[in-house]
C-alpha positions as CSV (number, residue, x, y, z in Angstrom):
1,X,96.2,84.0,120.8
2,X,99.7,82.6,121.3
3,X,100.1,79.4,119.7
4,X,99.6,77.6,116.3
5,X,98.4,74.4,115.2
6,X,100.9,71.8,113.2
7,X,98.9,69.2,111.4
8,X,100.7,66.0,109.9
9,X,97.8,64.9,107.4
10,X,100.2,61.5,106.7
11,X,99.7,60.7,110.5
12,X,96.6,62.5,110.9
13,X,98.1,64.0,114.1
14,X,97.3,67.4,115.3
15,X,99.9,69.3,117.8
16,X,99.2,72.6,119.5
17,X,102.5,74.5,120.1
18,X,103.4,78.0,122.0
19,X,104.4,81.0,120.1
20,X,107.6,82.4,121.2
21,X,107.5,86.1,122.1
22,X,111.3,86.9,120.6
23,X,109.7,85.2,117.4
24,X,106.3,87.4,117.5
25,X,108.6,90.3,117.9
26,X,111.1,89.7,115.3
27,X,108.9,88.6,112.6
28,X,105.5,90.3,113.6
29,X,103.2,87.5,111.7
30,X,102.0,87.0,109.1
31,X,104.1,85.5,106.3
32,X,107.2,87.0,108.5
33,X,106.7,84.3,111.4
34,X,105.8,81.8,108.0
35,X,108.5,82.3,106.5
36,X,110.8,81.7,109.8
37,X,109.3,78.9,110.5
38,X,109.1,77.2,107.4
39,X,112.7,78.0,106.7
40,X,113.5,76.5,110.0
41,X,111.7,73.5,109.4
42,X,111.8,72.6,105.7
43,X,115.0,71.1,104.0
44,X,115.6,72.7,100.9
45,X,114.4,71.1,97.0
46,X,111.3,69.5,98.7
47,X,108.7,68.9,96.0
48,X,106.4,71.8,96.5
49,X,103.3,69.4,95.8
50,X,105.2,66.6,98.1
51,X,104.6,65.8,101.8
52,X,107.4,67.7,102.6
53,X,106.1,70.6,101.5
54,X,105.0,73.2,104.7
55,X,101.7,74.9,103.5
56,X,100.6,77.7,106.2
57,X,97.5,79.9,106.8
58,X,99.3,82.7,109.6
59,X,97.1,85.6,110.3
60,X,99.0,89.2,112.0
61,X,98.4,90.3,115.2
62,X,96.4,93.1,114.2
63,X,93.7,90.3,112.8
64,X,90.5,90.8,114.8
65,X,91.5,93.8,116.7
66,X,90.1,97.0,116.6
67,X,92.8,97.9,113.9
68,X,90.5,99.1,111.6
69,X,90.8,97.1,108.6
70,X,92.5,93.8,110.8
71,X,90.9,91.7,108.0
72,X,93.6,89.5,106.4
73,X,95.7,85.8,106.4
74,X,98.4,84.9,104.7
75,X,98.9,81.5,103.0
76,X,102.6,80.3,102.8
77,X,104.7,77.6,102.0
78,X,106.8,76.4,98.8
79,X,105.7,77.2,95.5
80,X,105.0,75.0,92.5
81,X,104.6,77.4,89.9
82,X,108.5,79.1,90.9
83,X,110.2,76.4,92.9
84,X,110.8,79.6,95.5
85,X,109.2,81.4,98.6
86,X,105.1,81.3,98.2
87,X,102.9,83.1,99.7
88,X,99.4,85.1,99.2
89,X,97.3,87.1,100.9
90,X,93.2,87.3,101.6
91,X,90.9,89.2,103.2
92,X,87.5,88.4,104.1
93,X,86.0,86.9,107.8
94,X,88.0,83.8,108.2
95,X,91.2,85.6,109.2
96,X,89.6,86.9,112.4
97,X,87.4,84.1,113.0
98,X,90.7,82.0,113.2
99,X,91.7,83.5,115.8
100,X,88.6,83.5,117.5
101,X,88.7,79.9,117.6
102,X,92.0,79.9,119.1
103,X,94.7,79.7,117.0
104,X,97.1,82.6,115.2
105,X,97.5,80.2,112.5
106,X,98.3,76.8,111.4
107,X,100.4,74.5,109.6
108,X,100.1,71.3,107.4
109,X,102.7,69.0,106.7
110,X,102.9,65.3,105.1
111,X,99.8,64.2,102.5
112,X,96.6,62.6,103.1
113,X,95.1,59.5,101.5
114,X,91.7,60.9,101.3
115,X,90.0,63.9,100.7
116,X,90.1,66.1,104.2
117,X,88.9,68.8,105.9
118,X,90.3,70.6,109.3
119,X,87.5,72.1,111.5
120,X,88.3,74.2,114.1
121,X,85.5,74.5,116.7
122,X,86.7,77.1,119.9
123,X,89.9,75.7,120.5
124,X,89.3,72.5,119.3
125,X,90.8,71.0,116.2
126,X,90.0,68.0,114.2
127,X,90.4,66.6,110.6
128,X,87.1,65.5,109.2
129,X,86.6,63.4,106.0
130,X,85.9,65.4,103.0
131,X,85.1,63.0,100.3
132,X,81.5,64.7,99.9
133,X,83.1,67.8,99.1
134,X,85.7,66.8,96.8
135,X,85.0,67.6,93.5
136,X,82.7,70.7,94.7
137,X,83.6,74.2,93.5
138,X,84.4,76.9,96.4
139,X,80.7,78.3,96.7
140,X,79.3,74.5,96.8
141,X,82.0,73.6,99.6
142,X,81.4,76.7,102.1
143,X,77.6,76.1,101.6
144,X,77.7,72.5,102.7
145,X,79.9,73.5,105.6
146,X,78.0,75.9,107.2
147,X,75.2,73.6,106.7
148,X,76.6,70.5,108.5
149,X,78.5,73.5,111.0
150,X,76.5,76.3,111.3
151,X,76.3,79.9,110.0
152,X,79.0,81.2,112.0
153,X,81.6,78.9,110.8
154,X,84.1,80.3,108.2
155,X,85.9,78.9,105.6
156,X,88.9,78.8,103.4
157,X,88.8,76.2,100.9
158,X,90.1,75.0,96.9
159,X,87.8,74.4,93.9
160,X,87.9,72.2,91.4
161,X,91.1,73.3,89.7
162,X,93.2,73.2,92.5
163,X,92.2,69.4,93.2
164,X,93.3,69.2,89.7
165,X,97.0,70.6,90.5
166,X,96.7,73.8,88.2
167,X,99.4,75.8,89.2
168,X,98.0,78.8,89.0
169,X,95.2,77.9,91.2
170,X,94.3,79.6,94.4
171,X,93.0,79.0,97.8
172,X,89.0,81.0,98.2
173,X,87.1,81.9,100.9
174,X,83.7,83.8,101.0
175,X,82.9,83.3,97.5
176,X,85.8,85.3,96.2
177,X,88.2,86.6,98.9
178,X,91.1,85.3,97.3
179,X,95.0,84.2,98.1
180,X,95.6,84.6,94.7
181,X,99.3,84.0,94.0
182,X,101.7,81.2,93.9
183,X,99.9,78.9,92.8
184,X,99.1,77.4,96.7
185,X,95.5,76.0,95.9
186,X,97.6,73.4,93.9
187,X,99.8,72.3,97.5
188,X,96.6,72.2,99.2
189,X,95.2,69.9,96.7
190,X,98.2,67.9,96.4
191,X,97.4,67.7,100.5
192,X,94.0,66.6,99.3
193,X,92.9,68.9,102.1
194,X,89.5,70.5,100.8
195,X,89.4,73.5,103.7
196,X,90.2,75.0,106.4
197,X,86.4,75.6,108.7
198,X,86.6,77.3,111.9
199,X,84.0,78.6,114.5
200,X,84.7,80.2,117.9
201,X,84.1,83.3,120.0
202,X,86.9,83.8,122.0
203,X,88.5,87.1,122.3
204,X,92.0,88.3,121.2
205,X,93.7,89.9,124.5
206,X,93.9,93.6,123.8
207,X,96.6,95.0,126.2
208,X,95.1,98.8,125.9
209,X,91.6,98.1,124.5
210,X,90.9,102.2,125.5
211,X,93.7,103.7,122.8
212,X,92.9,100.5,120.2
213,X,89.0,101.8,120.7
214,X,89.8,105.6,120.3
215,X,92.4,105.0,117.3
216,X,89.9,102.8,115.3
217,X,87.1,106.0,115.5
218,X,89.8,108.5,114.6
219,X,90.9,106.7,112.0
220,X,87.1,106.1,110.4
221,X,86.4,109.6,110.9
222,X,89.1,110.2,108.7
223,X,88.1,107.7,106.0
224,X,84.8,109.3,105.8
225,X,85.8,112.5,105.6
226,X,88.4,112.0,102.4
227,X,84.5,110.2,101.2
228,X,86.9,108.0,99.4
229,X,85.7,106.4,95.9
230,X,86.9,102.9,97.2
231,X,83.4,102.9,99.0
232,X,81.6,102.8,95.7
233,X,83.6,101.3,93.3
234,X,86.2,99.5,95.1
235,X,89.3,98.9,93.0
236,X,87.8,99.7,89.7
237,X,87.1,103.3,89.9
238,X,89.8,104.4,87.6
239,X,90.3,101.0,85.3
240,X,89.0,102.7,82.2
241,X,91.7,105.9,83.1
242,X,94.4,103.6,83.7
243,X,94.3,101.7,80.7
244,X,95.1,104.6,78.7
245,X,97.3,106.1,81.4
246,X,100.1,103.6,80.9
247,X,99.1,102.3,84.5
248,X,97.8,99.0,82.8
249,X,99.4,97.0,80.7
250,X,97.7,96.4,77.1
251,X,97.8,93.5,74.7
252,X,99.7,91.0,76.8
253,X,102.2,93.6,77.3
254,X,103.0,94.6,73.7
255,X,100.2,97.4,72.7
256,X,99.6,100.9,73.8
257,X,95.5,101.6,75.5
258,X,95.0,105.1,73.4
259,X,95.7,103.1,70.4
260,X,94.8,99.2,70.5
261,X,92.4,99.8,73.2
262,X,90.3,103.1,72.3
263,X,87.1,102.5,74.3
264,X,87.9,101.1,78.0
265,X,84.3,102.3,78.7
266,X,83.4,98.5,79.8
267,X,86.2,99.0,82.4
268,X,84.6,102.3,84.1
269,X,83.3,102.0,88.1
270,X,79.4,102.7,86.6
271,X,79.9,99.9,84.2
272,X,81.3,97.1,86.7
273,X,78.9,98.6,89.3
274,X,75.5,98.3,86.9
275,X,74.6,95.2,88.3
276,X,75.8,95.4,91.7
277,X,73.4,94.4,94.5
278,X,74.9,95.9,97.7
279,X,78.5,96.6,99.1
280,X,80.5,94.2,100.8
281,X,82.7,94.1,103.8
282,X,85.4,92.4,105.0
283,X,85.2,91.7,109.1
284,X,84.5,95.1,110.7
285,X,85.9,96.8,107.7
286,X,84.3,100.6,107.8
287,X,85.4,100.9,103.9
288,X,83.2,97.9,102.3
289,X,85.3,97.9,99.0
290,X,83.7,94.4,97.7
291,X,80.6,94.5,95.6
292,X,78.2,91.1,95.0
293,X,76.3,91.0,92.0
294,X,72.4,90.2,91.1
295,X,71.8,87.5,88.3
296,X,73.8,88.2,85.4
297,X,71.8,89.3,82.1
298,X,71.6,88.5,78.5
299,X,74.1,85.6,77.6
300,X,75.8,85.3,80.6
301,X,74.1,84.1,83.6
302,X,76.5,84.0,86.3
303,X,74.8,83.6,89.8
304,X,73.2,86.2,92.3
305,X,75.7,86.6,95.1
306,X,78.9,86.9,92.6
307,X,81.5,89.2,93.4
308,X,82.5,92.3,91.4
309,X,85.4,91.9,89.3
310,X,88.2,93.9,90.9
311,X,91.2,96.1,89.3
312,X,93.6,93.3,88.9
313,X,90.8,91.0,87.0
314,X,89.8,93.3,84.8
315,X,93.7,94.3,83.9
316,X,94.5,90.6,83.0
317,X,90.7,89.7,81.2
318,X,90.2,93.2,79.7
319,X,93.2,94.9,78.9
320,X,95.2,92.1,78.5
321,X,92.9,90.4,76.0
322,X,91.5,93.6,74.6
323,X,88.0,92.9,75.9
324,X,85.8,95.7,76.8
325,X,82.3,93.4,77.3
326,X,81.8,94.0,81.3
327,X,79.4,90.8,81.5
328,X,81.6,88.8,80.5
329,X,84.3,90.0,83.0
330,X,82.2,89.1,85.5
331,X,81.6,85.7,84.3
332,X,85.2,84.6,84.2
333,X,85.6,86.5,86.9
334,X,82.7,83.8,88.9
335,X,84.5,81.1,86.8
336,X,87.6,81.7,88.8
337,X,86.3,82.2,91.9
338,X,84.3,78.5,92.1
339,X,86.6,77.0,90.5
340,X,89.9,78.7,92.3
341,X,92.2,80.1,89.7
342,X,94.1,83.5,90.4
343,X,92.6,85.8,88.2
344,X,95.5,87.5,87.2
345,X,97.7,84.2,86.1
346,X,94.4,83.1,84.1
347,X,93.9,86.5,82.2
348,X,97.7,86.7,81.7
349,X,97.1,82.6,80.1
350,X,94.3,83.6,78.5
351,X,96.2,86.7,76.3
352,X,99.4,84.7,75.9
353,X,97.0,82.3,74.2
354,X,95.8,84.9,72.1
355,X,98.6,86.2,70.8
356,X,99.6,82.6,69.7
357,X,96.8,82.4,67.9
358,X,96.6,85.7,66.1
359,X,100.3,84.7,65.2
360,X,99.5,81.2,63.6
361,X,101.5,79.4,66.3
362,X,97.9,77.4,67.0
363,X,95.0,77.3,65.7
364,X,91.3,76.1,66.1
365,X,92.2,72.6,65.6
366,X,94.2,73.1,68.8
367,X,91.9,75.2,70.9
368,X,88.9,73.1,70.5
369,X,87.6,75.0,67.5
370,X,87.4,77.8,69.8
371,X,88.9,81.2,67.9
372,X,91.1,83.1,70.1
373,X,90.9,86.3,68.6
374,X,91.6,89.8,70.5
375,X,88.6,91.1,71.8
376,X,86.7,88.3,71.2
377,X,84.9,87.8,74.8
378,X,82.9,84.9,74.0
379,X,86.0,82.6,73.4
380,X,87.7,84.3,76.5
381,X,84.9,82.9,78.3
382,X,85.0,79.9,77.0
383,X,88.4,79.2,77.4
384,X,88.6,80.2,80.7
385,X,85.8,77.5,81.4
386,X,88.2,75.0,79.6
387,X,91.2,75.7,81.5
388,X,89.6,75.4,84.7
389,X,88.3,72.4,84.4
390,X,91.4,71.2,82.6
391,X,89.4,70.2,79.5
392,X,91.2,70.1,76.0
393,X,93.6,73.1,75.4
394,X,92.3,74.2,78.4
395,X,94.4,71.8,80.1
396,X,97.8,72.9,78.1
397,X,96.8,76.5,79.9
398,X,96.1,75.6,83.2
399,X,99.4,75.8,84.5
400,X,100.3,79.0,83.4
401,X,102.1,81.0,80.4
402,X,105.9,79.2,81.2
403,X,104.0,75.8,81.4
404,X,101.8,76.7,78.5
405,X,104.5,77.9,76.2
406,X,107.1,74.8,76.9
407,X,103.7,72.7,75.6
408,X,103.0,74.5,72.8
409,X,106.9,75.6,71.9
410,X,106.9,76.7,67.9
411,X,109.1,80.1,69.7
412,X,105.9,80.8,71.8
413,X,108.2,82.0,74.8
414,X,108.5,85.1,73.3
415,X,105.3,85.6,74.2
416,X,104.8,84.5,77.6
417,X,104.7,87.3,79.9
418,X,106.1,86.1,83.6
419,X,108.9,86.3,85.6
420,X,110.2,82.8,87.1
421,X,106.9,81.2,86.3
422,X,104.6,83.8,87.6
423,X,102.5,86.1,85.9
424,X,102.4,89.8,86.7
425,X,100.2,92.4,88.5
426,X,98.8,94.9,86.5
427,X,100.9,97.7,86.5
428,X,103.5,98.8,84.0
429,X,106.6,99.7,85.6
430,X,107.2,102.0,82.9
431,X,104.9,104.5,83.9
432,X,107.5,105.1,87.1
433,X,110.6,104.3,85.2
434,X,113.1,106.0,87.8
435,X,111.4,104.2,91.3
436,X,111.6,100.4,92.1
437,X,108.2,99.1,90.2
438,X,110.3,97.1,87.6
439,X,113.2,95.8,90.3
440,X,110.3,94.5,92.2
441,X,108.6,92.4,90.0
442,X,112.0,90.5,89.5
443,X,113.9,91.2,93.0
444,X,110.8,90.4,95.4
445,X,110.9,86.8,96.8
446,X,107.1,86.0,95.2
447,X,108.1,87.6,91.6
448,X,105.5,89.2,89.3
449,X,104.1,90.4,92.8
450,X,102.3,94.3,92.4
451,X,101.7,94.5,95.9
452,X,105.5,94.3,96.7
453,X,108.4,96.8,96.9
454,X,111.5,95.7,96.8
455,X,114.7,97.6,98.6
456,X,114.2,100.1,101.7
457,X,110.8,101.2,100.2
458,X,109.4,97.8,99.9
459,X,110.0,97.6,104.4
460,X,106.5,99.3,105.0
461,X,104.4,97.0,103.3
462,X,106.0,93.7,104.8
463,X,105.0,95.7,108.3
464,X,101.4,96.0,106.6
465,X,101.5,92.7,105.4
466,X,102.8,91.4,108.5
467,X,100.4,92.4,110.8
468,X,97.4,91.1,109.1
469,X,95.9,94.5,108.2
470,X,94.9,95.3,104.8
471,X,97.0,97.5,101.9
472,X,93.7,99.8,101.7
473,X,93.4,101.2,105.0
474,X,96.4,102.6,105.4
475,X,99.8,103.0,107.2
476,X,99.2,106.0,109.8
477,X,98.3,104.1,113.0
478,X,100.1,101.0,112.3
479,X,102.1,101.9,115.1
480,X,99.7,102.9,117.5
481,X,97.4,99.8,117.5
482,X,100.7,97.1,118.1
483,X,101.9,98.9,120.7
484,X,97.7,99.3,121.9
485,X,97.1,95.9,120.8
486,X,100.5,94.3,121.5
487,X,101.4,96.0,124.8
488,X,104.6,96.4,123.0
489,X,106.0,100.0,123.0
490,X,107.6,99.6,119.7
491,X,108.5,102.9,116.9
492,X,107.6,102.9,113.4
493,X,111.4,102.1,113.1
494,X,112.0,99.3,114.8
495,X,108.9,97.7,113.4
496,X,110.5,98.9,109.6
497,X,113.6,96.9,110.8
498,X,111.3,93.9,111.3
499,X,109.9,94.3,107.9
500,X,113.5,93.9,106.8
501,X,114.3,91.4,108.5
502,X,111.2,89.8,107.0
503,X,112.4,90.5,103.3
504,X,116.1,89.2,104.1
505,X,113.9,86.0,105.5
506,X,111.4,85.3,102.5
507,X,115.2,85.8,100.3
508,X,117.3,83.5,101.6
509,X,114.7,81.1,101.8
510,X,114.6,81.8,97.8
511,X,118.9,81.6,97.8
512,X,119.0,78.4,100.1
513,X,116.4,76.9,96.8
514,X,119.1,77.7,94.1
515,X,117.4,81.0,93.4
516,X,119.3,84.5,92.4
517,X,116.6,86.0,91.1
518,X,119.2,88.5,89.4
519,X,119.1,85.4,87.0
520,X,115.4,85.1,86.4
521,X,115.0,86.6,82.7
522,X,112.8,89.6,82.7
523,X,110.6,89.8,79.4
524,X,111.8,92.7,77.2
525,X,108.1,94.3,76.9
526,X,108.1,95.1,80.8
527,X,110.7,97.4,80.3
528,X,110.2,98.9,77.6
529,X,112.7,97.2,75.3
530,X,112.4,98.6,72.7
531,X,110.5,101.5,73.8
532,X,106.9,102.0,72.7
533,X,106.6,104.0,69.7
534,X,103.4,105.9,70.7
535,X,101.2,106.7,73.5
536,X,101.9,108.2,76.9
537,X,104.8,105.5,77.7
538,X,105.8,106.4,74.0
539,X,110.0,105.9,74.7
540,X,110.2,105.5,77.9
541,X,112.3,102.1,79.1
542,X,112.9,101.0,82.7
543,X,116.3,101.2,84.2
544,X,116.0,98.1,85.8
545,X,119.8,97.7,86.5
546,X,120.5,101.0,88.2
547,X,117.5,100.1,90.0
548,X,118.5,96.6,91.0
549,X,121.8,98.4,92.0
550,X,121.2,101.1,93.9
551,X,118.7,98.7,96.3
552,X,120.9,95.6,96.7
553,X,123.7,98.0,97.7
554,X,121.1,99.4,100.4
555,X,120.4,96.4,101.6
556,X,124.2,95.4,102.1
557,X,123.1,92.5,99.4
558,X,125.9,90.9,97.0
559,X,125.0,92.9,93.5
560,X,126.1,89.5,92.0
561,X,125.0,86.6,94.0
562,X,122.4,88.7,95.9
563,X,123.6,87.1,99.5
564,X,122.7,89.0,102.6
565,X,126.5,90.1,104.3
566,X,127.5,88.2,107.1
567,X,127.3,91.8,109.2
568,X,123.7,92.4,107.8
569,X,122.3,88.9,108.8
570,X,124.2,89.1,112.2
571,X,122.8,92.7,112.2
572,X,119.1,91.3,112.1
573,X,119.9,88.1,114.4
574,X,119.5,85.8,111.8
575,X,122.4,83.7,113.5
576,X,121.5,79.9,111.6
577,X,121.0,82.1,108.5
578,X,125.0,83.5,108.7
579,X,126.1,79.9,109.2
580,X,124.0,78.5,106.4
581,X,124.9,81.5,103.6
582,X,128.9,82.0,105.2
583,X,129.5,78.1,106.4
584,X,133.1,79.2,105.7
585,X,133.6,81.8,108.5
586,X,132.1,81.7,112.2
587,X,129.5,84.3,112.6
């Protein structure tokens, strides 16, 4: 659409400005233009829940094209649960619809006095007062927006959690599309700005609308031919598998799924699809991978229109905490979503907590007369409850396992799971001991991150993420819709060397914060150290080292301070970058 939106919510002052066509090219969109921007802009140590503090919603420029799964914003900006780069991704409708109110994305600095919301009406853009929202969960908030704005308006928005600062909190839209990570629900409720509503119908230029067309049918008739599971059971079609694969991690990362976890049969795709209503799709998305639920049954009465717990929800509530009860899944799964905590930093709390319990380190007294045993899915619920709404020991979790285990001390850091403050995806690096899966949960810029790579490898899916299409549909024509889309004629090479000028940028926006994330201590158990005893990971430990060596060298990266070179930086045009890492020398 060529331009963004900057929003000063001190001032209350709204400024349209042009995107620059070197920049679009360089750093594709995207948290690639967010993270050059906000590097650009932002001195270094703000308070990540201070007015200083850039937050960002950038879509790609594949967002509401006929790229076939052009679905997905990124959130961006400072992080308060690791002090570094933040940044998370969603899919949904309000990515494209963005755009088709006129903007490619927007920015907010500075904080407001009151409770706030931004609507975006075709082109036009206007902070509104939110008071009569604040203190709504997610569902209640889009409700009484498209009620005051219409059907067509979409919205990304914070529960009740992130007005309460949790810093695992996360930003919702469409009743469970979620930018899970980095805790950037808290920075918009810090802001006090409830959500972001937009409605328009203006259309993103196309520069070869004919090829865009013809690539988006070939690709479908592809994905219907493979008759991909995703279709049916999204995500969770091989849960139950993985957990005794090795793929998932067990026990807050200490037990082994064939042993401590016999019967994932609560985790299969029948069991999470039982009482599934219809499919769901993101904008235009031929896949429909998202599953809303009826009324849930028996003791847990979540509401019609719920989404299906995905992969990564059941790994950290099921797995994690040794619960196999699929209703109950679903109900701190809806918990999460109205409330807007990441799922995965809640389940990861939730069986840190656990373990500190079935250790003696606290006890019922402590957790509200609540008995946090493995397994026990009624208190999982119930906790989860409490640490949303920051009630009792709920509040002592609500910031996460580093947070939660500094409260609660008695040694309980040996038990909290995380990397730099942030919890981790669920899968066990273990099960690939040779490739990057460790590195990246420490190396990446957003650490803990499953979605990531880190090295050469990890260039492809900062293109993906880049370009506002979604991880599930695929690589193969990435290149053909930006140059369709784009009218840029650009390879599948030059567009890696943007994703790595993209990872170099999200890096030394970590370095210029005080961060070598070569120092951030990585928790024995994700390694394998000591090896598990039994079980298909049964002696297996991570090289992370030879991994974190082999890919820094790759990347011409310091393998002790983790600095770009001056040639590599100068290599990528990142000029201001040489002068701020190599102040000594003229680049």
């Amino acid at each position: 659409m060529g331009k963004v939106l900057f929003v000063d919510l001190s001032k209350g002052e709204l400024k349209d400005e042009a995107l620059d066509e070197k920049l679009c090219r360089d750093f594709i969109g995207g948290y690639g233009i967010g993270a050059r921007i906000i590097y650009s802009r932002q001195e270094a140590g703000v308070d990540p829940l201070g007015p200083e503090n850039i937050l960002g919603f950038m879509t790609g420029p594949l967002t509401g094209t006929p790229a076939t799964v052009g679905v997905r914003y990124t959130a961006v900006g400072k992080s308060p649960l690791t002090n570094g780069w933040g940044d998370a991704s969603s899919g949904g409708d309000f990515a494209p619809h963005l755009k088709f109110a006129g903007y490619d994305g927007v920015f907010f600095t500075g904080l407001s006095e009151k409770p706030v919301y931004l609507f975006i009406d075709n082109g036009k853009a206007e902070l509104r007062d939110a008071s009569h929202l604040w203190g709504k969960d997610t569902y209640e908030t889009e409700d009484m927006l498209q009620a005051e704005h219409g059907r067509q308006t979409y919205i990304s928005c914070i529960g009740q959690s992130a007005e309460k600062l949790s810093l695992i909190s996360c930003i919702i839209t469409k009743r469970g599309a979620a930018a899970g990570r980095s805790g950037l629900g808290a920075v918009m409720g810090s802001k006090k700005l409830k959500a972001v509503a937009v409605r328009g119908n203006q259309k993103v230029p196309i520069a070869d609308s004919e090829t865009a067309n013809r690539l988006r049918r070939e690709h479908i008739a592809e994905l219907r031919a493979a008759e991909w599971p995703m279709r049916k059971y999204g995500t969770t079609g091989g849960t139950h598998l993985s957990a005794h694969s090795g793929d998932t991690p067990v026990k807050n990362w200490g037990g082994v799924g064939v042993v401590d976890f016999p019967d994932p049969s609560g985790l299969s795709g029948d069991a999470t699809i039982a009482n599934q209503e219809r499919d769901e799709t993101c904008w235009r998305c031929p896949i429909a991978c998202e599953g809303i639920l009826k009324e849930g049954t028996g003791e847990y009465k979540y509401a019609a229109g719920s989404r299906r717990p995905e992969y990564e929800t059941q790994g950290a509530f099921a797995t994690m905490c040794l619960n196999n009860n699929t209703e109950s899944i679903a109900m701190v799964n809806d918990i999460c979503n109205r409330y807007s905590l990441d799922t995965i930093s809640a389940g990861c709390t939730i069986a840190f907590a656990i373990e500190c319990y079935e250790s003696g380190l606290i006890t019922q007294k402590d957790t509200d007369g609540i008995e946090l045993t493995w397994g026990n899915h009624r208190s999982i619920v119930a906790m989860t409850e409490k640490m949303a709404k920051r009630e009792g020991f709920g509040d002592i979790l609500a910031d996460g396992v580093k947070v939660a285990a500094e409260k609660i001390g008695k040694g309980s850091e040996k038990y909290a799971v995380h990397i730099g403050g942030q919890e981790l995806g669920m899968h066990d690096p273990k099960l690939s001991p040779m490739s990057p899966a460790a590195a990246r949960y420490q190396m990446d810029a957003t650490p803990g991150r499953h979605t990531q790579g880190f090295g050469p490898s990890g260039f492809r899916g900062h293109v993906i993420n880049a370009t506002g299409l979604c991880f599930f549909g695929g690589a193969k024509y990435i290149a053909g819709f930006m140059s369709a889309v784009t009218g840029w004629d650009r390879s599948m090479d030059e567009l890696l060397k943007a994703g790595e000028r993209i990872a170099t940028m999200r890096h030394v926006f970590n370095l210029r914060e005080g961060i070598n994330p070569l120092e951030l201590k990585v928790h024995p158990r994700i390694i394998g150290k000591p090896p598990y005893e039994t079980g298909p990971l049964a002696g297996v430990t991570a090289d992370i080292e030879a991994q974190n060596y082999w890919n820094l060298g790759a990347l011409d990266w310091d393998r002790v301070t983790t600095k770009p070179s001056k040639k590599k930086l100068l290599e990528l045009g990142l000029e201001d970058v040489a002068k701020d890492l190599w102040p000594e020398t003229n680049p």
